[in-house]
N, C-alpha and C positions, 0 to 999 in steps of 0.2 A: 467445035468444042462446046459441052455445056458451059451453061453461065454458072457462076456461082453467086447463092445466094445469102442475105446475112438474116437474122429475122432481127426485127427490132420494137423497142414500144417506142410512142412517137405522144409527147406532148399538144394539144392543137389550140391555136385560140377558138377557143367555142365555150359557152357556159357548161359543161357537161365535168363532174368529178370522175374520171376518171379519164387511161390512157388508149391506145387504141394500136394494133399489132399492125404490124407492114415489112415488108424486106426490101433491100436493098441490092442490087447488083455490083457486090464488090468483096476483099477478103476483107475479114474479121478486123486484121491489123489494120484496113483502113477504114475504119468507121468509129467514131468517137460519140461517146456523150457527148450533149452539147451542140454537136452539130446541129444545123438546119437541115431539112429536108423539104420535098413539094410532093405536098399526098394529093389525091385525091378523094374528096371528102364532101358527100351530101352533095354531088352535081356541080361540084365545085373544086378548083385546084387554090388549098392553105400550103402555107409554109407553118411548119413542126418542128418541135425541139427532139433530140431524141433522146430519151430516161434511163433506155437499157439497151444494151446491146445482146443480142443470145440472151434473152431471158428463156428460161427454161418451161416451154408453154411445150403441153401437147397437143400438138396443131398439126394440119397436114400445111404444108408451104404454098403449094400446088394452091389452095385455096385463099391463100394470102394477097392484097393487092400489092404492086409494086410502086415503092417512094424513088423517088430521085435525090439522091445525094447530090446537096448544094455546096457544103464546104469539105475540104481536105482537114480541117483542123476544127476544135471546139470552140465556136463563139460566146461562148459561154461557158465559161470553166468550173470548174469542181465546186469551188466554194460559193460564187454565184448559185449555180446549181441546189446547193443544200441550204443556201439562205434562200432563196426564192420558194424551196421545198419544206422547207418550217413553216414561211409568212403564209403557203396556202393551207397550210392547214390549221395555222395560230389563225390566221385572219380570217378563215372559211371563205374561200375565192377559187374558184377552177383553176387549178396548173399552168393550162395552157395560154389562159388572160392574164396571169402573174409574167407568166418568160414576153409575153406582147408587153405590158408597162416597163421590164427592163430592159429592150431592145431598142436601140434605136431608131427609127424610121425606115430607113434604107433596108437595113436589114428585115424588119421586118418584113418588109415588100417581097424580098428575094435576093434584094442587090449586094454587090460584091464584096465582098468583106476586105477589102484591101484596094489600096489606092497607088501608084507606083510616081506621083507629078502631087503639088499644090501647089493650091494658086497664093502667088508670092506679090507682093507691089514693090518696085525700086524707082527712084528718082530716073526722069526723062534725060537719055544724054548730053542735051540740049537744052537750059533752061529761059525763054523767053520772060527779062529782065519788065517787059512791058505787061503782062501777062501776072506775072507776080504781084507787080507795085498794084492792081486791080484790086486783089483777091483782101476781102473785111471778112471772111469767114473764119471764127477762133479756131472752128474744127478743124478747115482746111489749113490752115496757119501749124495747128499743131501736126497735120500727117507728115508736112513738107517738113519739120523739123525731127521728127521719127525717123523720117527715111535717110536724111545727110547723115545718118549713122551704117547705113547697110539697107538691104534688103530684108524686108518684113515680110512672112509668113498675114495671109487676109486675116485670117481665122486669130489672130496677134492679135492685130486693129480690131478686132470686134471684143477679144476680151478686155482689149481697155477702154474698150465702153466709144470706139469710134464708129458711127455711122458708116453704111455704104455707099448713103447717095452722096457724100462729102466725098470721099476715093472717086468714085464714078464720076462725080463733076470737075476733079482735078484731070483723071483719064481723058474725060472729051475734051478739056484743056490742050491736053497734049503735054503737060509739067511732069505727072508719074504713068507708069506703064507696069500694066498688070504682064506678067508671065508664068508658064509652069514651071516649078524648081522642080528638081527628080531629087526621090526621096532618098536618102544615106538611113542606112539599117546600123545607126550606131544606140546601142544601153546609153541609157542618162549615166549609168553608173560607171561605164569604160573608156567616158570623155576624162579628157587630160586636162583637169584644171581642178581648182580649188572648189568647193562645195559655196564658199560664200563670193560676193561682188563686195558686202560691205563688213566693216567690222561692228558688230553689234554693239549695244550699248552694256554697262556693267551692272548685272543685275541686282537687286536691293537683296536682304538675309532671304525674306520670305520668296521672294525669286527663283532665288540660286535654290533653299528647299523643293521646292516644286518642281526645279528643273533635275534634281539631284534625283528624286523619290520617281518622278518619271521617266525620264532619260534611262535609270539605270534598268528599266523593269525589261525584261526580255519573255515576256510571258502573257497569257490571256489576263487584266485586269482591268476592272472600271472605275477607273479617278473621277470623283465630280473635281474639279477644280474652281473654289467655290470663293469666287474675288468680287470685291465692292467696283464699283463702277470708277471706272480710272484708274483701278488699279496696276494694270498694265499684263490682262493676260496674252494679249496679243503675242508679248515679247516672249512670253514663255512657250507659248504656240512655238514660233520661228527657234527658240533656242531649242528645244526638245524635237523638233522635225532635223534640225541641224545635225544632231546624232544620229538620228533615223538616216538618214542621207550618206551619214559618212561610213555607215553597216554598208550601203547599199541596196537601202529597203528604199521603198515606196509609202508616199502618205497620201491621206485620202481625207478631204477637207470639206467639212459642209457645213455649211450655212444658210441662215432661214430667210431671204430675201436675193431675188433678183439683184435689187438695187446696192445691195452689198457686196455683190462679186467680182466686179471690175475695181473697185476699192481695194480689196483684200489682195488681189489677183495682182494689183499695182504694187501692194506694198510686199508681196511673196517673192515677184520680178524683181525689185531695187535686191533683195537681201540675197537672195539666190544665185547659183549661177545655172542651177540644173533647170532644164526645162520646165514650164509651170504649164499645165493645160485646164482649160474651163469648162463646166458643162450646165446648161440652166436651159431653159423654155425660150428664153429669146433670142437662141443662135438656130440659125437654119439647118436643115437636115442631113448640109453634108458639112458644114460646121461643129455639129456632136459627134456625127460619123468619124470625121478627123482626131474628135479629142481620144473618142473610144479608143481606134487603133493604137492611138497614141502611146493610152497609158496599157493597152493590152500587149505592145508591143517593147514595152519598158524604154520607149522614146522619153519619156516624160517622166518625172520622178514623185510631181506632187500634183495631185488634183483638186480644183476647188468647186466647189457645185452646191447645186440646193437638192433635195432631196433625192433626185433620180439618180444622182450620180453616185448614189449608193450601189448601183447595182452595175459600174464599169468593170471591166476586167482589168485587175494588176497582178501580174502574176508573184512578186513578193510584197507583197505588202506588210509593211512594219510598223504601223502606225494609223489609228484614226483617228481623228477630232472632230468634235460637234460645239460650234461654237453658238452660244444663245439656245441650249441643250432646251432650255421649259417652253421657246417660243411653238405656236402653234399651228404655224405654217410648216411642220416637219411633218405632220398629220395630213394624208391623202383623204379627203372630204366622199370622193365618188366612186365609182369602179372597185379599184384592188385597195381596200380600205386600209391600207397598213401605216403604221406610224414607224419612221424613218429612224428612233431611235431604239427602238425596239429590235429590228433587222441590224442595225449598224453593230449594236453589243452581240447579236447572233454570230455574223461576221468576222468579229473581230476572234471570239471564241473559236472558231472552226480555223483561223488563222494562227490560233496561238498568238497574236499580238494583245497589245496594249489599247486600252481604247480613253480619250478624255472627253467629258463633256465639262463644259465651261459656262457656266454663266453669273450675273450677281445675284438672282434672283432663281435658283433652283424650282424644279417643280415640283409638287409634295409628293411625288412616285420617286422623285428622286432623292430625294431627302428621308422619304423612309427607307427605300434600300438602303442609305449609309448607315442610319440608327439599324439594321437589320445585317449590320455586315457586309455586307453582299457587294457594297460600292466601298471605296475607300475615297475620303473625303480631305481635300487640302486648302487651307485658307489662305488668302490676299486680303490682310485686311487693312491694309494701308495706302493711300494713295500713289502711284510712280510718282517722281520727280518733287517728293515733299507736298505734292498740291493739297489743300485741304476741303472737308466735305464742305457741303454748301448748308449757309442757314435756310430755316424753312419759316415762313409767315402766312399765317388765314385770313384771307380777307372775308369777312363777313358779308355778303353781299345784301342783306336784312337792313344795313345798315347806311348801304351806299346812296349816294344820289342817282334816280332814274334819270340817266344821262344818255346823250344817244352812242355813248360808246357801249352802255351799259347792254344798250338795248341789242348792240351787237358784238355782245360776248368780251368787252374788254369795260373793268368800272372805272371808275376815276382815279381810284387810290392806284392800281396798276400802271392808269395811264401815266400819270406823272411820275411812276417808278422809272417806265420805257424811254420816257422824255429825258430824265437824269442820266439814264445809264449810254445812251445814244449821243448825247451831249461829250459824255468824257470820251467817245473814241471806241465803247463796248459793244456787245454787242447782245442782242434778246435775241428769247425763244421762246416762243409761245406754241404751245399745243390743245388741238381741238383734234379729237378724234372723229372728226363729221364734216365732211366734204360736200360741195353744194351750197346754194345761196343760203334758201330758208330751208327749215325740217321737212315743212307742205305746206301745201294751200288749201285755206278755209271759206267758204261762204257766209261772211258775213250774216245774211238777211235768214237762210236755214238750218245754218251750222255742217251742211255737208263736208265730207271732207274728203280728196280727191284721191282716190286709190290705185294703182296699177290693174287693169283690167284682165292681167295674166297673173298677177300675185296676189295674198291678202297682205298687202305691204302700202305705205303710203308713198306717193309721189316727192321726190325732191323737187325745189326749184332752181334751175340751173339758168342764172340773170345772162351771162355772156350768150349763151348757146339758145336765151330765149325759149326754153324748153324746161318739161315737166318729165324728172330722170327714176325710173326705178333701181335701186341699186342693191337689187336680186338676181333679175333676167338683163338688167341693162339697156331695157328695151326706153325710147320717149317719144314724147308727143308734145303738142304745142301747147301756151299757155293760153288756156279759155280765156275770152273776155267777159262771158256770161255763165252763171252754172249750171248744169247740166239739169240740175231738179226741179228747182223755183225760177230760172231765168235773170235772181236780182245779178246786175253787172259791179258789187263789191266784193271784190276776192282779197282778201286777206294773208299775207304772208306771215305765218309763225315761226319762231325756233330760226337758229343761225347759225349757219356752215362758215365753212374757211375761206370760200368766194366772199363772202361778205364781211369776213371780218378784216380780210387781206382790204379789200375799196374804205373800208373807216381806217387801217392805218396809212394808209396812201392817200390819203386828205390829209390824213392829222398828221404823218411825219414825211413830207412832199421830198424832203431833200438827203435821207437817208439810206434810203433803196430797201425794199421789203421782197422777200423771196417769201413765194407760196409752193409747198411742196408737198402735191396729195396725187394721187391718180388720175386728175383731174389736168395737170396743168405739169404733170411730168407723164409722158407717155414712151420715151424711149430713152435709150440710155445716156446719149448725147445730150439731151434736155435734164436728165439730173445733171450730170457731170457739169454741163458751163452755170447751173444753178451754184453747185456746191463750189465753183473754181470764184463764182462772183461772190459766194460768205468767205474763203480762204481770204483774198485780197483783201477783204475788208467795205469793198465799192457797194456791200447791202450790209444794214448793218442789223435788220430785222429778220429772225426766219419763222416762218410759220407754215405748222404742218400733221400729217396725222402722223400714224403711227407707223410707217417709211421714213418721216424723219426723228423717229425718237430711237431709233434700233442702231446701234454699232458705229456710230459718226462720233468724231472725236473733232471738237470746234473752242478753242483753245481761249478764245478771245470771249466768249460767251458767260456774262457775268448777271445773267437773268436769264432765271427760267419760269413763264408763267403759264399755269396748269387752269384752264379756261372752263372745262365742266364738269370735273371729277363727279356731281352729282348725279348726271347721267349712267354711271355706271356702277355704284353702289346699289342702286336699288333693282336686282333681277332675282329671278326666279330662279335662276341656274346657280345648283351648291359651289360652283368654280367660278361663281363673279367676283367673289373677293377675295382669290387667290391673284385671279385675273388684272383684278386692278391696285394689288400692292404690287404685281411685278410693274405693270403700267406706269404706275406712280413714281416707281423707284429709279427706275429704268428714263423716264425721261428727265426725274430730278438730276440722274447721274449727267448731263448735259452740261451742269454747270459748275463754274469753276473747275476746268481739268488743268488751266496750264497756271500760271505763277498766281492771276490775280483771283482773290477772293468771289465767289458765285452767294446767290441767293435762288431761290425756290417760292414759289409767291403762288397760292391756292385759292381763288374763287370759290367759293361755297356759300349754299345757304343752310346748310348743313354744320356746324364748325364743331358741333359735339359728337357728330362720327364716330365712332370708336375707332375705325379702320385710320381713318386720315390724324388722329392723335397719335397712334401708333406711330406713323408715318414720318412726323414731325419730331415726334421724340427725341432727343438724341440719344439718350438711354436708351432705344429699343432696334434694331439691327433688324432685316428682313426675315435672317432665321426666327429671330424671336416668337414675330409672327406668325412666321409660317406653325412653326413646334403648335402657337394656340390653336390656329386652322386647322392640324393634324391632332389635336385633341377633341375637338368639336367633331370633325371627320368619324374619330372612332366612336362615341357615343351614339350618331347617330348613322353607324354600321352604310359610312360610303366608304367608297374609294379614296386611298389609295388598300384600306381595310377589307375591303370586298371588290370583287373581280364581277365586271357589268359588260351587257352584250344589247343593242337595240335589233330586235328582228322587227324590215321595214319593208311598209311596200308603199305602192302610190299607180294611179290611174286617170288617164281622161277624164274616165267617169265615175264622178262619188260612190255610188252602190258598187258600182268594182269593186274595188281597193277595199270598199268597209266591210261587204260581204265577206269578200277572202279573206281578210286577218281575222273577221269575225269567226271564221269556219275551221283556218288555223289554229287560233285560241284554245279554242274548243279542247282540238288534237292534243296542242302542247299541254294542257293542264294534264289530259291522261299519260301524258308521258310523265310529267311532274311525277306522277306515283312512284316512279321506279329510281324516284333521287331524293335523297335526304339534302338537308341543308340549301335550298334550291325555289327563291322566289321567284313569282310572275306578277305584272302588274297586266289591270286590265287593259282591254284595248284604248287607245286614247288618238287622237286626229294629234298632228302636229301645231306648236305654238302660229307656225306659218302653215295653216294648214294646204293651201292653193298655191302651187308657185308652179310658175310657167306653165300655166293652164293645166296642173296634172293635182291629183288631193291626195294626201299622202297622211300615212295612220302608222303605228307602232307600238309594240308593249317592250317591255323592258325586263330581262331576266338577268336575276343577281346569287350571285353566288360566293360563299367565303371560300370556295374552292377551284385554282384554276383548275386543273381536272375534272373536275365535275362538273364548270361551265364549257369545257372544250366538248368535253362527252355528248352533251343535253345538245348543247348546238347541232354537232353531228349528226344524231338523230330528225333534230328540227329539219335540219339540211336536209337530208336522204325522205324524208316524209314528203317535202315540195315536189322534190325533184322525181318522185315515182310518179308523178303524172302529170300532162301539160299543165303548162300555167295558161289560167283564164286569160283568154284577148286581150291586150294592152294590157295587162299588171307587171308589174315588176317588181321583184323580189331582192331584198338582200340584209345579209349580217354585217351589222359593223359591233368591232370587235373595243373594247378598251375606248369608247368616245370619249370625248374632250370638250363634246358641247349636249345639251340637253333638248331632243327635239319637241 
């Protein structure tokens, strides 16, 4: 019997725009977009997404090579499909590298799209009484009380932020025992039970509006939902999913931090009863694998993730939310350069659902969409539970005593704030956006000053780690005793990080307990978690930390908040520093005073005439306020959100690489310039960091008051590179809509 063959186009990861024809040995009926495939390709066996099926090519087949059908079903489904097929053409990125960032590992390997067992941990049937009274481990302490409930799902324990070597050291105990459960193919939506665990709390007017105007919307829309800090969006998150759930839909939850997932994911769990599954960077590859199926398989009702889990399969999805919608970790930095909210509103449009972004601090793209109609916009502008805003006070630091606190980022008039408010039972927060002992180290005797030798970046001094940290490549090296120039042996520490300011409050307040929370001294999820459980308790009564701990944490007892170098970040070069740092500011002032007792906000500067930070303190002037004058400055001087910007980048080992080629580029681009009105180019220029990780990296920047006409020009750009190899080591690429200035 002949075979029968299907012809198909096959997406591949490879930098290459476009798709690539192949057939398949199988009927029509069973071959799906979406599917995988394993082509053989350039001497090599890829797995392929496939775009079409029978597309209508006049080809002889006979000629065609043959793919192997890897799935019976689409791993990726329709709407996936057409949002990953917008972002590679909004974001100019090959097809096939776009469906490799929305896949998850497994898959993209080849491996099997379906799991039929997981692994499950239940209490030992035998508990050794001896064995227990041993065990000081909080985390172990807390599995064994997770499990005297039932058997837990690993992949559970790890969204709530529990370690594996804590389960593993209970296992070689012999107290729990890991097993395979086999999986039940039951819908979240056709379990026999109530939608909630708990009964919600009763929401305030402005609440119940926002749950009313969203809840009721059955339709493609984009809510900013636009609340002061404490207001309490969360709740209206959970009430408005609550409806989504009892339709039968699916919601899909993202948020801009790791460190905020197992938090959320905890408080989804208590209120829920439908399955909640998680998806982020710090779960293992069959740990995403698991959630994918999960939510692909409508096991799961509500997903919560940072930005990749935009791209899971839910087959009804009724609902998205982006919570901390302006933060700028939604923004993919390398590879498939796409910003997370831009695809999520695609999505949501191709779904016909509803979509909310949420935050108190909006981003001026989103704030002009509303002024622009396009968004519809709903206020919180009151605190939940009556709390009230916090006052705000300047400390002049012109004025202070050079004190040795001063000299490590905290002055005196602060100090003795921390000392009052520690005394009654409260609790501080201080934040430095700058982790590390000192900024760098200097050479007294020549003034050298020590740089990373793969970045033009200055070295951190990391006093624990006794080391000298770049915090670009990551890379460190030891602290010289002598300099490397002159030889004199006086090396000079300047400028002071969170390591250093954490050892001066740990002198000064010995008996209080001081929690430091930076990347530094939290590395895994277990390690925030018993941080955050020891400020809950009360047993620290200081926290100090960047900007991981000014994001989404709600700490009740917190009646100080002091903002340590705001100076640091008012003075840049980049037009979004001081958008940047009123969300900043605002955002970690929101910290204080959430629960009954009155907050303060307390500002180091030597600055105090700022304009930004008077704003700030105001109480007459609200973040919109500001934003609306930042969005009038914006339009005078024809940026964004007013004009639509593209960085075309490249970089190389070798300087004359990189500079030659954009140089020769340049050229090109200007003559294409001709055939576009309305349509700037800026000359070539090196990056602010020009060296990082031994590679020199160059850019110009094309602006246009048309997206059309910068998608267009791009295109071209694009298609001009790609007609002929690219020089040895250079690398090429568009980022579309940046968020920072190179």
């Amino acid at each position: 019997m002949d075979k029968i063959f299907v012809l198909i186009n096959v997406a591949i990861n490879r930098p290459l725009f476009r798709e690539f024809a192949y057939k398949v040995n199988a009927k029509k009926e069973e071959v799906f977009i979406g599917a995988r495939v394993l082509v053989d390709f350039a001497n090599s066996k890829q797995v392929g997404i496939i775009t079409e099926v029978a597309p209508k090519i006049d080809i002889d087949l006979k000629k065609i090579k043959e793919a192997k059908l890897l799935d019976k079903q689409a791993v990726l489904p329709e709407d996936i499909i057409k949002t990953v097929q917008f972002g590679s053409t909004y974001f100019q990125y090959p097809l096939g590298q776009c469906f490799n960032v929305a896949l998850p590992k497994i898959l993209r390997d080849g491996g099997p799209f379906a799991y039929d067992t997981i692994p499950t941990l239940k209490l030992a049937a035998i508990q050794d009484e001896k064995k227990l009274s041993k065990i000081k481990s909080q985390e172990q302490k807390q599995i064994l009380e997770i499990l005297k409930s039932g058997p837990v799902r690993r992949k559970e324990m790890r969204e709530r932020g529990i370690s594996s070597t804590s389960e593993n050291a209970l296992i070689k105990k012999g107290l729990i025992e890991l097993f395979d459960l086999k999986i039940e193919n039951k819908k979240f939506y056709d379990l026999n039970c109530e939608v909630l665990k708990e009964t919600p709390p009763v929401p305030n007017l402005e609440q119940k509006n926002a749950i009313y105007c969203i809840g009721n919307s059955d339709k493609f829309e984009t809510f900013l939902l636009n609340g002061i800090t404490g207001s309490g969006k969360t709740e209206v998150y959970l009430q408005i999913i609550e409806s989504t759930l009892k339709k039968g839909k699916a919601v899909l939850v993202l948020v801009p931090e790791i460190a905020l997932t197992p938090q959320t994911f905890d408080r989804f769990y208590r209120r829920f009863n439908v399955p909640v599954a998680s998806m982020h960077s710090a779960l293992s590859d069959r740990e995403r694998l698991d959630a994918y199926i999960d939510m692909s398989t409508n096991k799961a009702g509500i997903l919560i993730g940072t930005r990749t889990a935009l791209f899971t399969p839910i087959p009804n999805l009724g609902l998205i939310v982006i919570d901390e919608e302006h933060d700028s970790s939604f923004k993919q930095n390398d590879t498939f350069r796409y910003h997370a909210r831009t695809l999520a509103i695609m999505r949501a449009k191709i779904n016909n659902c509803p979509i909310v972004l949420g935050s108190a601090t909006p981003s001026l793209e989103t704030i002009n969409n509303v002024q622009q109609c396009i968004f519809k916009k709903i206020d919180l502008k009151i605190r939940a539970g009556g709390a009230k805003l916090p006052e705000f006070e300047l400390i002049d630091l012109r004025k202070e005593p050079l004190t040795e606190g001063l000299k490590t980022g905290v002055c005196k008039t602060l100090e003795n704030m921390i000392g009052e408010e520690t005394a009654k039972g409260n609790q501080v927060l201080l934040f430095l956006n700058r982790r590390g002992y000192s900024h760098h180290l200097v050479c007294h005797q020549c003034g050298h000053v020590f740089v990373c030798p793969n970045c033009d970046n200055l070295l951190t001094v990391h006093k624990k780690n006794n080391r000298l940290q770049c915090h670009v490549c990551e890379n460190f090296y030891p602290i010289p005793k002598t300099c490397y120039v002159c030889g004199n042996d006086e090396l000079v520490e300047q400028g002071f990080g969170t390591e250093q300011v954490c050892e001066f409050l740990e002198d000064r307040y010995p008996d209080v307990g001081v929690e430091r929370i930076d990347r530094d001294s939290v590395t895994t999820k277990s390690q925030l978690e018993t941080k955050l459980s020891r400020i809950r308790d009360g047993s620290s009564k200081i926290m100090l930390g960047t900007q991981m701990l000014a994001k989404g944490h709600d700490f009740p007892n917190v009646t100080l908040v002091g903002i340590l170098d705001i100076d640091s970040s008012l003075f840049n070069d980049d037009f979004r520093a001081l958008e940047n740092s009123a969300q900043l500011l605002t955002q970690v002032s929101g910290r204080a005073g959430r629960g009954l007792k009155e907050g303060k906000v307390v500002i180091q500067t030597h600055h105090p005439d700022n304009k930004l930070i008077n704003q700030i303190i105001d109480p007459n002037t609200d973040y919109l306020t500001i934003a609306y004058d930042m969005l009038e400055t914006r339009k005078n001087l024809m940026l964004p959100p007013y004009t639509n910007q593209a960085f075309i980048l490249c970089n190389s080992a070798a300087r004359n690489k990189a500079f030659n080629f954009i140089r020769d580029l340049h050229q090109k681009v200007i003559q294409l310039q001709s055939n576009f009105g309305n349509l700037s180019i800026s000359p070539v220029m090196s990056d602010k960091m020009e060296k990082v990780q031994n590679r020199y990296h160059f850019h110009m920047l094309v602006t246009s008051y048309s997206r059309k006409t910068l998608s267009q020009f791009l295109y071209l750009v694009r298609n001009t590179v790609t007609q002929s190899a690219l020089p040895n080591d250079v690398r090429f690429a568009i980022e579309v809509d940046p968020i920072t200035m190179y």
